[in-house]
C-alpha positions as CSV (number, residue, x, y, z in Angstrom):
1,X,30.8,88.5,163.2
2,X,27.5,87.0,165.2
3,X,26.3,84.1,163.0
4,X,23.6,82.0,164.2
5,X,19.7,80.6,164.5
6,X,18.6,83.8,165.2
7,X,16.0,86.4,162.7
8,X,14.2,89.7,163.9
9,X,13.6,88.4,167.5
10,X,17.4,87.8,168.4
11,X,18.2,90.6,166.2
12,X,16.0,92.7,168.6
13,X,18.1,91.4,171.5
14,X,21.1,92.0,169.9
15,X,20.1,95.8,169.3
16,X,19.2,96.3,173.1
17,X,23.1,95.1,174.0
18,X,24.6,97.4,171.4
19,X,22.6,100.7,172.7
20,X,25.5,100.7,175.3
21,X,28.0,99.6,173.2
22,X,30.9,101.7,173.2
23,X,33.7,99.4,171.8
24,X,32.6,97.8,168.7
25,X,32.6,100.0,165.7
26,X,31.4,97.0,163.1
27,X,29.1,94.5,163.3
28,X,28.1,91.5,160.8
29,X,25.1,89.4,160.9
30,X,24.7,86.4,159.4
31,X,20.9,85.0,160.1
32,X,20.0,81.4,159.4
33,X,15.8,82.6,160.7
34,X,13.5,85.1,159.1
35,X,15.1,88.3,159.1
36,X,13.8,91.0,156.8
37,X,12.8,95.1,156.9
38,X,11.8,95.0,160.7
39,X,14.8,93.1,161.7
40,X,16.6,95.9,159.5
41,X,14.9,98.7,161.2
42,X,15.8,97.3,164.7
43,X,19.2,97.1,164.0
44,X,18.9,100.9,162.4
45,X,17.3,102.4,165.4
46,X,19.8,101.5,167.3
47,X,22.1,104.3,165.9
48,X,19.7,106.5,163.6
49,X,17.1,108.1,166.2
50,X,15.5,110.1,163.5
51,X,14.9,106.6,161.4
52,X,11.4,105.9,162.9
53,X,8.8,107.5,165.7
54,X,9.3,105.2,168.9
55,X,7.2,105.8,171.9
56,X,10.1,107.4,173.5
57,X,10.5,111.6,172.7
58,X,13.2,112.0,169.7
59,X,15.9,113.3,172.4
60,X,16.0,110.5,175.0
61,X,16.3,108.6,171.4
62,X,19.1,110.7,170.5
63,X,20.9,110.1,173.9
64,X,20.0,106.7,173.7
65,X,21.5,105.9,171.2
66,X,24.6,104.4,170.1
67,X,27.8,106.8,169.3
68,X,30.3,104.3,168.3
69,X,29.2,102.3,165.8
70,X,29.9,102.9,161.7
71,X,28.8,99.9,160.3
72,X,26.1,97.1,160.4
73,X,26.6,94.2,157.6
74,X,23.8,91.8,157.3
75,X,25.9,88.8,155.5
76,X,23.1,87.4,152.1
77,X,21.5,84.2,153.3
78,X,18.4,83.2,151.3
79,X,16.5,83.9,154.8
80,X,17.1,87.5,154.4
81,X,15.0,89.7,152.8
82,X,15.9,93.4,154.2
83,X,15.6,96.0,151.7
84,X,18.7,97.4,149.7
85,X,18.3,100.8,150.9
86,X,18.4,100.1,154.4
87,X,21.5,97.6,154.3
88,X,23.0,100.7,152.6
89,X,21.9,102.6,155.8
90,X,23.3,100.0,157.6
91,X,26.6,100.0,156.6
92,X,27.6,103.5,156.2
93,X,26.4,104.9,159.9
94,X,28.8,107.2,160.3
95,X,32.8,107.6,159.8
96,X,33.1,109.7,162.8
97,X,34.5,109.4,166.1
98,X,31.8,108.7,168.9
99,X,32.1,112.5,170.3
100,X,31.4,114.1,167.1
101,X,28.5,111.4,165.8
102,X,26.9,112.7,169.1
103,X,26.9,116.1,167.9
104,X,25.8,115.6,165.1
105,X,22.5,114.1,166.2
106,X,22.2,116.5,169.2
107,X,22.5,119.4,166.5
108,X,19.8,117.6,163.7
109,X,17.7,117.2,167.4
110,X,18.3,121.1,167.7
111,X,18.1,122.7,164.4
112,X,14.5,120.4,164.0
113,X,13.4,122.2,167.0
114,X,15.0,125.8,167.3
115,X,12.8,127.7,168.3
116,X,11.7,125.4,171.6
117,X,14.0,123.5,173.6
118,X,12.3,123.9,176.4
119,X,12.2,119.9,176.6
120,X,15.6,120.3,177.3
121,X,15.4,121.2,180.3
122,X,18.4,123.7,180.2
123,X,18.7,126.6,182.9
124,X,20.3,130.0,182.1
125,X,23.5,128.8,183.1
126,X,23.6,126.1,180.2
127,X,22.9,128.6,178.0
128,X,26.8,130.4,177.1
129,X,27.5,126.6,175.9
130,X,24.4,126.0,173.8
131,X,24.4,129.5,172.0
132,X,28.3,128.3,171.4
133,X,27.4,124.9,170.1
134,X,24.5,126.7,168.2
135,X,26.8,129.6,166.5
136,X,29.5,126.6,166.0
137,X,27.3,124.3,163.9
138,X,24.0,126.7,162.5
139,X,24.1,129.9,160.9
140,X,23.3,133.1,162.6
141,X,19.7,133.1,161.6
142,X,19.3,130.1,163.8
143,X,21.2,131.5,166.4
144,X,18.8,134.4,166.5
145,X,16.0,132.4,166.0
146,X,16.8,130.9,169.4
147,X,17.4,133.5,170.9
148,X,14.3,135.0,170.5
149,X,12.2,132.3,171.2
150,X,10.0,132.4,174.4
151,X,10.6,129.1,175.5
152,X,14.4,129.9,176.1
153,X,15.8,130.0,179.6
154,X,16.4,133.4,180.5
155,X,19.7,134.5,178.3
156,X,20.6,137.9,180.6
157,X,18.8,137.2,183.9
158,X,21.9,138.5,185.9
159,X,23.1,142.1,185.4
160,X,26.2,142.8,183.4
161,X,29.2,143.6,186.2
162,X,29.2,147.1,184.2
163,X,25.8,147.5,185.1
164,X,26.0,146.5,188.2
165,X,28.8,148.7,188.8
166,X,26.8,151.9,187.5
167,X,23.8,151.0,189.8
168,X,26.1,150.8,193.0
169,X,27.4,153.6,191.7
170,X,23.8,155.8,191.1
171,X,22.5,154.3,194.7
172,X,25.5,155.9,195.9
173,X,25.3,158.8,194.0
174,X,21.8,159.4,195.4
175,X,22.5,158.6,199.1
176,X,24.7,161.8,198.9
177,X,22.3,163.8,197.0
178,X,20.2,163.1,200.4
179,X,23.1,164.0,202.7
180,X,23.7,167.3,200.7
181,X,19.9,168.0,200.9
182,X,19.6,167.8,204.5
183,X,23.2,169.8,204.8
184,X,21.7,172.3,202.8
185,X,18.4,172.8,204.6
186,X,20.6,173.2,207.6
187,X,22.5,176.1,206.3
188,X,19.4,177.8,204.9
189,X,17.6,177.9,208.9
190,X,20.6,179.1,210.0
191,X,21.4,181.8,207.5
192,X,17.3,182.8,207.7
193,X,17.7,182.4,211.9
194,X,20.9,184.8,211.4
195,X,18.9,187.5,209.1
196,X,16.4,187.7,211.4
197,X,18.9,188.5,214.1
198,X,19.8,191.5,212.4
């Protein structure tokens, strides 16, 4: 519990310190200043970062943000005035372990923008583990979706180790075609030097 003299400023200062909480899973405030909707909002930013536009892009909000906690209470005082739906908000974050809150809001950041990560900044090698984390939490029309987007890191820049077995195996194939070709050329002055002979 963090009662004090404190409204939407030291809330604001309290929201900056819990961005790297990873400990505390419920909070309660109990405000003796001025703390209404913006205080509120703050305080929801701080875990939601699909609750408002910041000046920051939506994914360094969503990496940002915190994981761990479920639960904000902001205790009634007659100085607080946030709104009932957001103290709902507040208090029902999330009931799920840090790991999996994080995928959740990685995957609402993804499904929002399927068909361009490109932001990303993932390189072909990332891409086996976002088409898994893709076909694990989307649907395969999403999954094909991002596949076929253009602003995809390449998905099959390397060949396959069969195909690269078959064009060793055709560069070989053709390297004694050339061989025979010569051999054969060979035989055919001699055979035409030995029917002139006779």
């Amino acid at each position: 519990d963090l009662s004090g003299n404190f409204g939407n400023s030291g809330v604001k200062i309290f929201a900056e310190a819990l961005k790297t909480n990873i400990s505390l899973k419920t909070v309660s405030f109990g405000c003796y200043k001025i703390l209404n909707d913006v205080g509120g909002q703050v305080l929801l930013n701080v875990v939601d970062p699909f609750s408002e536009p910041t000046h920051s892009s939506e994914w360094e909000n969503v990496t940002r943000s915190n994981h761990t906690l479920q639960s904000v209470y902001i205790l009634d005082r007659p100085t607080v005035t946030v709104n009932k739906n957001l103290i709902t908000k507040l208090q029902s974050i999330s009931t799920l372990d840090p790991h999996r809150t994080l995928q959740k809001k990685v995957w609402h950041h993804i499904d929002k923008n399927i068909e361009d990560i490109s932001h990303l900044g993932l390189e072909s090698n990332h891409m086996p583990n976002v088409l898994s984390f893709v076909h694990q939490h989307g649907t395969m029309d999403q999954l094909f979706r991002l596949t076929r987007s253009r602003n995809t890191p390449e998905l099959f820049s390397n060949p396959s180790p069969e195909r690269a077995r078959m064009s060793y195996q055709m560069e070989k194939n053709e390297r004694e075609n050339e061989i025979l070709k010569e051999l054969l050329e060979l035989e055919r002055e001699k055979s035409e030097g030995l029917h002139e002979e006779n």
